[in-house]
C-alpha positions as CSV (number, residue, x, y, z in Angstrom):
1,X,12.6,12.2,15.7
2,X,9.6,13.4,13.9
3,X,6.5,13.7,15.7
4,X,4.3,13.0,12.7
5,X,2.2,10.0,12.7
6,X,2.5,7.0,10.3
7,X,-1.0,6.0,8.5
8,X,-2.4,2.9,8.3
9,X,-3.7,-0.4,6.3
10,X,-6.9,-1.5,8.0
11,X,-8.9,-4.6,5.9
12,X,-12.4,-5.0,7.0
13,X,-13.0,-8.8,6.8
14,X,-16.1,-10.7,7.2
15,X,-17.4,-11.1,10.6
16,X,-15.3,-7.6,11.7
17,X,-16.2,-5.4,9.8
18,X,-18.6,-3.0,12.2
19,X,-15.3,-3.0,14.3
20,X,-12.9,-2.3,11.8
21,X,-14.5,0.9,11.2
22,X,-14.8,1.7,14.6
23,X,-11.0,1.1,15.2
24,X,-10.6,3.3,12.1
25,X,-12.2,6.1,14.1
26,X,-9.8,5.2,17.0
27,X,-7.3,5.8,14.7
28,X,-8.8,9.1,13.7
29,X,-8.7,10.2,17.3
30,X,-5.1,9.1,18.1
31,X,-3.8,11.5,15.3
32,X,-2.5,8.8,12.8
33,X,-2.3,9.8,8.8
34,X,-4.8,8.4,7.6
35,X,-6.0,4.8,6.5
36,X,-5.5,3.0,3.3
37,X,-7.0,-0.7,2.8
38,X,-6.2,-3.1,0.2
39,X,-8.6,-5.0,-2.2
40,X,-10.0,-7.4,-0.5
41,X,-13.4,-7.5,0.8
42,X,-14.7,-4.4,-1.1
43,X,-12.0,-2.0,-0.4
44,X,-14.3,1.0,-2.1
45,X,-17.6,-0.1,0.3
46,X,-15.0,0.6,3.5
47,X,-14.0,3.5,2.2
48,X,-17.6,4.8,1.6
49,X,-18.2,3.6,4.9
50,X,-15.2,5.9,6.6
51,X,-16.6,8.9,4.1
52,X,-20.0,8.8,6.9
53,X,-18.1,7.5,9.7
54,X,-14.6,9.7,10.2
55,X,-14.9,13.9,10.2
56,X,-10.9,14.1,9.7
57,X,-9.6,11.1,8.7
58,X,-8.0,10.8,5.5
59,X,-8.5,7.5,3.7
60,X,-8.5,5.8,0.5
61,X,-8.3,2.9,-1.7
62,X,-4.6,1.0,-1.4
63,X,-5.5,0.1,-4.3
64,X,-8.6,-0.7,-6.1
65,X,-7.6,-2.9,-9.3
66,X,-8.8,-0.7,-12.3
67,X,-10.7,-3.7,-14.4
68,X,-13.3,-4.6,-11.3
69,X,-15.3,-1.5,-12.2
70,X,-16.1,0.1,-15.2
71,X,-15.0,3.0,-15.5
72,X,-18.2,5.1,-15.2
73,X,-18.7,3.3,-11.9
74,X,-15.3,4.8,-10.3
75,X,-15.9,8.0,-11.0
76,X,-19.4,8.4,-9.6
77,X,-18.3,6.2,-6.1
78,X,-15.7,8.2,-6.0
79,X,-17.2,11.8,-6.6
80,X,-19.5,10.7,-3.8
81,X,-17.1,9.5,-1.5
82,X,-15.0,13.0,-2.4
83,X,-18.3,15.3,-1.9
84,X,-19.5,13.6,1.3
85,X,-15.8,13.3,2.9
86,X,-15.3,16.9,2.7
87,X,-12.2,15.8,0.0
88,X,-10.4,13.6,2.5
89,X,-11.0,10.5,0.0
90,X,-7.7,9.6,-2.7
91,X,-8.9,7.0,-5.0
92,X,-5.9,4.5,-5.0
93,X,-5.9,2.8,-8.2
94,X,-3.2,-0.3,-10.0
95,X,-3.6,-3.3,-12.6
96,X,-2.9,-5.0,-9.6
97,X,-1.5,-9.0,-10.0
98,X,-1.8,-12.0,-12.2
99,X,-4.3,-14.3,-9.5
100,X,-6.4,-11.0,-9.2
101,X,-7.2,-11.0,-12.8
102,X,-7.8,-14.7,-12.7
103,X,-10.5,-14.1,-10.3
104,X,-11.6,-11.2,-11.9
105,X,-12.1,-13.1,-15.3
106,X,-10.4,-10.1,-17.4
107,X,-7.4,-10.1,-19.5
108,X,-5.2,-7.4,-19.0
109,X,-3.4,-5.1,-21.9
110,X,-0.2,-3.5,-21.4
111,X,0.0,-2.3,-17.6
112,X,0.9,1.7,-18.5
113,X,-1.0,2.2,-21.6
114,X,-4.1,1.1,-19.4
115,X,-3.6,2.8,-16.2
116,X,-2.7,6.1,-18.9
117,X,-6.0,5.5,-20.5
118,X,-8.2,4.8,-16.9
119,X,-6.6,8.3,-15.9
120,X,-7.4,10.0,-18.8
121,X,-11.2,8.5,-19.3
122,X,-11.9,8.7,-15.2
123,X,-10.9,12.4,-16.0
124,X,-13.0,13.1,-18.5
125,X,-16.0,11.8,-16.8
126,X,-18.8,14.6,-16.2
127,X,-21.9,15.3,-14.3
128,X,-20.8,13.5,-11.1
129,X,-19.6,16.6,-9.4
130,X,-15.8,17.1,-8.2
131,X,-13.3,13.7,-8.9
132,X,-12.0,12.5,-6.1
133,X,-7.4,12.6,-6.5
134,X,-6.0,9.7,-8.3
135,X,-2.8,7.9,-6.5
136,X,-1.2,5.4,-8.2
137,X,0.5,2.3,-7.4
138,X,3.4,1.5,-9.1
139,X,6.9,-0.2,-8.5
140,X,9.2,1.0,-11.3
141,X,10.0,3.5,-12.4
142,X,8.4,3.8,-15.6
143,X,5.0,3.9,-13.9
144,X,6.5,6.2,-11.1
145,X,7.1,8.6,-13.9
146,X,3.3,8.2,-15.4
147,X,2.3,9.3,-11.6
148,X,3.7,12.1,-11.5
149,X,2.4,12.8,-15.1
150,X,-1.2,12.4,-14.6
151,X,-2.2,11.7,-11.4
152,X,-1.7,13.5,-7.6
153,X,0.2,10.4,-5.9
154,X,2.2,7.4,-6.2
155,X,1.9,4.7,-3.6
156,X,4.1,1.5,-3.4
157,X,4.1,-1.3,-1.3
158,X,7.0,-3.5,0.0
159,X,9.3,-1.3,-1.7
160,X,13.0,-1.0,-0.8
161,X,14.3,1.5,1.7
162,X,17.6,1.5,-0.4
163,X,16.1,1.9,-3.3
164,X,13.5,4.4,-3.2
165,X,15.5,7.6,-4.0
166,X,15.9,5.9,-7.4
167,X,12.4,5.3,-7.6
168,X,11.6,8.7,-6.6
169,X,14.0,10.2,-8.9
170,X,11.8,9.2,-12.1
171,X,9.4,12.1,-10.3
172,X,9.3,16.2,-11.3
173,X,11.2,17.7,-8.7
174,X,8.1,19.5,-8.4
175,X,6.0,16.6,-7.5
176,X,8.9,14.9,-5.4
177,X,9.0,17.9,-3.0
178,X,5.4,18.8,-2.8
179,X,3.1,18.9,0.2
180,X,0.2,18.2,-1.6
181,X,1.6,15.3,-4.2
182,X,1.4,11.9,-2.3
183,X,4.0,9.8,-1.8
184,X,3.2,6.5,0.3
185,X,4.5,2.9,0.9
186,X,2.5,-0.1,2.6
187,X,5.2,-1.6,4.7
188,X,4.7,-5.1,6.4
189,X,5.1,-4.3,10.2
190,X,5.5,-6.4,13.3
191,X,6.3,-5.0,16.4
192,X,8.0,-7.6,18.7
193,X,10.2,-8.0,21.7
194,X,11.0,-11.5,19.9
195,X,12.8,-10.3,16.7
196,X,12.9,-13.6,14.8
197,X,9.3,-14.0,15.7
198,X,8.3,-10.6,14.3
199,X,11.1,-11.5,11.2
200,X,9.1,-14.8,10.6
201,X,6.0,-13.0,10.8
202,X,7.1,-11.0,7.6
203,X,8.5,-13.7,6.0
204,X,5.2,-15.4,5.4
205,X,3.5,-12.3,5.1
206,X,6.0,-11.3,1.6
207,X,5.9,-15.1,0.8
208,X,2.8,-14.6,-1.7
209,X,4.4,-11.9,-3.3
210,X,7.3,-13.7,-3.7
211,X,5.7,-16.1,-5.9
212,X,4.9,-13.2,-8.3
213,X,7.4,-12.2,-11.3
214,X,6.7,-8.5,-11.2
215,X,7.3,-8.1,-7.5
216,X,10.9,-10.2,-8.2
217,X,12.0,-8.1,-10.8
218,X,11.8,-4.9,-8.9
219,X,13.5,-6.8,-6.4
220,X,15.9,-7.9,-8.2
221,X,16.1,-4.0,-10.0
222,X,17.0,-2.9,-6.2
223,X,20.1,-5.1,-5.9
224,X,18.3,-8.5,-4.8
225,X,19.8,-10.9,-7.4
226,X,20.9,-14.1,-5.3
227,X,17.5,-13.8,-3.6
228,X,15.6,-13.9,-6.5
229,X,17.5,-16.3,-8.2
230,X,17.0,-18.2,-5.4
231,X,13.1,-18.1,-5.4
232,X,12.5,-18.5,-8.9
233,X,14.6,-21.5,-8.8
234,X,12.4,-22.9,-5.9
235,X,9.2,-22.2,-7.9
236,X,10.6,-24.0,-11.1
237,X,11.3,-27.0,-8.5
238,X,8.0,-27.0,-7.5
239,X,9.6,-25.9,-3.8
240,X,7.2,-22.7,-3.1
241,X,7.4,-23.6,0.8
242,X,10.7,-22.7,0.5
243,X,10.4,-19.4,-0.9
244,X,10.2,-17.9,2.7
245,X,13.6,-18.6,3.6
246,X,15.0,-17.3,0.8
247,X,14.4,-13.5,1.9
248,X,17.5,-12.7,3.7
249,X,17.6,-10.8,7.0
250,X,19.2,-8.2,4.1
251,X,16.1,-8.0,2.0
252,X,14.1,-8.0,5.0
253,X,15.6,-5.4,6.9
254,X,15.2,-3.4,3.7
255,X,11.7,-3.9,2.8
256,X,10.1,-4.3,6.3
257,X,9.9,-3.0,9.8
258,X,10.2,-5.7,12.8
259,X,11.3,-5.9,16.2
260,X,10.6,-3.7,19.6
261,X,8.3,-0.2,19.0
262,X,11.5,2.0,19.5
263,X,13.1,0.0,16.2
264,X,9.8,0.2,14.5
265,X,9.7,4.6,15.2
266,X,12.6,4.3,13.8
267,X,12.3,2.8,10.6
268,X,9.4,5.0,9.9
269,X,11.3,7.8,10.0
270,X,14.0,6.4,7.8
271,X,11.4,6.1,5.0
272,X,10.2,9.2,5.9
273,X,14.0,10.7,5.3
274,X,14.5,8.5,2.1
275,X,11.2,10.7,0.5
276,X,7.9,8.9,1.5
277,X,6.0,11.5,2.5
278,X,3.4,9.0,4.1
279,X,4.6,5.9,5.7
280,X,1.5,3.4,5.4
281,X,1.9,0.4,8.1
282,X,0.2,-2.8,7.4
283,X,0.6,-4.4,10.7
284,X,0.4,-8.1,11.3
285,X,1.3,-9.4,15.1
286,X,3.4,-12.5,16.6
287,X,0.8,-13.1,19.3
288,X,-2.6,-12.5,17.1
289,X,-4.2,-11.5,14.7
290,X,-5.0,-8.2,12.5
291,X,-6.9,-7.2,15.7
292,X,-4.2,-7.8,18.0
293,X,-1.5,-6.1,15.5
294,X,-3.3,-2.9,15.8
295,X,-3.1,-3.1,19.5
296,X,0.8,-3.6,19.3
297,X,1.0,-0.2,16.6
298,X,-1.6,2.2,19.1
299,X,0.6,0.8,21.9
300,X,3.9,2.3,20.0
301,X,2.3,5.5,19.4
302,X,0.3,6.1,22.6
């Protein structure tokens, strides 16, 4: 087995945030790959935070939605966060989901022609200094492929073990097999003694993305028809407590890591072997909260 670390997904939320950072320099010290958070809660103010606060850490943005900013705003948060990080700072960037951009009050064009044309004007910003690298989240394959075009990453998250060497095969060779291109997945982790606790743990944790059509149709693209079916059916019944048990032990075996540490090693390196360079756990716990998850992950990698 690999001795390489996983990275992490660490969310600062209200009330915690002081201590999030300071368990992000925890993680820094216990030799994991880095941190990534999600959008919520100012994703780009934590990472500006860990630019100060970490010496070694790498870190970034898993993902910032590209209509929240303008454009002229990215580039000069994210030169500084490049500059004062010593480089350690990947600006992760989507369109993100339908409720986001409901809350965000924008209307979104068409998903690759605006991520091509965010690349290409964040690019051709000047003055700020050195950009910080662009990673981008993506789960087909035609925006795998504009990754590997334009930017120095691709991240997914709750992709499919079994189906990621398709995926990955929409990159350059070049890219696919290069140290310094990133290749990540968030996976929804609970490590667990009690399996069908830590399985029910990621059922409700997927359920939200369940209940979102792009998210189903790459699922269903990796071979999860019935499942699907199954959900959208639900949602059209107006039954969207039931979309939980709809994800099969299958589909979550597939798109998840649950069960005791040794199982959850093991997994990692499986993702690892199936071409993500950087296996990103987002940890949730059967006995507590984010706080008490992140106990459970040190505690598999002490």
């Amino acid at each position: 087995m690999s001795n390489e670390m996983p990275a992490l997904c660490l969310i600062a939320v209200p009330g915690r945030r002081r201590r999030t950072i300071e368990l992000c320099q925890e993680t820094e010290k216990r030799g994991f790959a880095g941190v990534y958070t999600p959008s919520p809660f100012g994703n780009m103010s934590m990472c500006e935070a860990l630019a100060w606060n970490t010496r070694s850490l790498t870190f970034g943005t898993a993902i910032a939605p590209i209509y929240q900013r303008t454009i002229v705003d990215f580039a000069q948060s994210a030169a500084m966060m490049h500059e004062i990080s010593g480089g350690r700072f990947r600006l992760g960037i989507g369109i993100a989901h339908g409720p986001s951009h409901v809350r965000m009050g924008v209307t979104p064009g068409k998903p690759l022609a605006d991520t091509r044309s965010f690349i290409e004007k964040y690019r051709a910003q000047d003055g700020f200094g050195p950009l910080a690298p662009v990673i981008v989240a993506a789960l087909r394959k035609r925006m795998v492929a504009l990754a590997g075009e334009l930017a120095e990453g691709v991240v997914f998250a709750n992709a499919s073990l079994s189906h990621m060497g398709q995926s990955l095969a929409a990159l350059p060779d070049s890219k696919r097999n290069s140290p310094d291109f990133f290749i990540g997945n968030m996976i929804p982790t609970c490590i667990s003694d009690d399996i069908e606790a830590a399985k029910a743990v990621n059922r409700r944790t997927l359920t939200s993305y369940g209940n979102l059509p792009n998210y189903r149709n790459y699922w269903r693209e990796a071979g999860y028809v019935e499942e699907m079916d199954a959900i959208e059916k639900a949602i059209d019944e107006g039954r969207r407590e039931d979309v939980p048990k709809y994800f099969s032990d299958r589909w979550l075996a597939d798109n998840t890591l649950f069960g005791p540490a040794a199982k959850v090693r093991e997994g990692v390196e499986a993702w690892r072997a199936a071409g993500v360079h950087t296996p990103i756990l987002v940890p949730s716990s059967a006995a507590g909260n984010q706080m008490k998850a992140l106990e459970e992950v040190f505690a598999a990698y002490a």
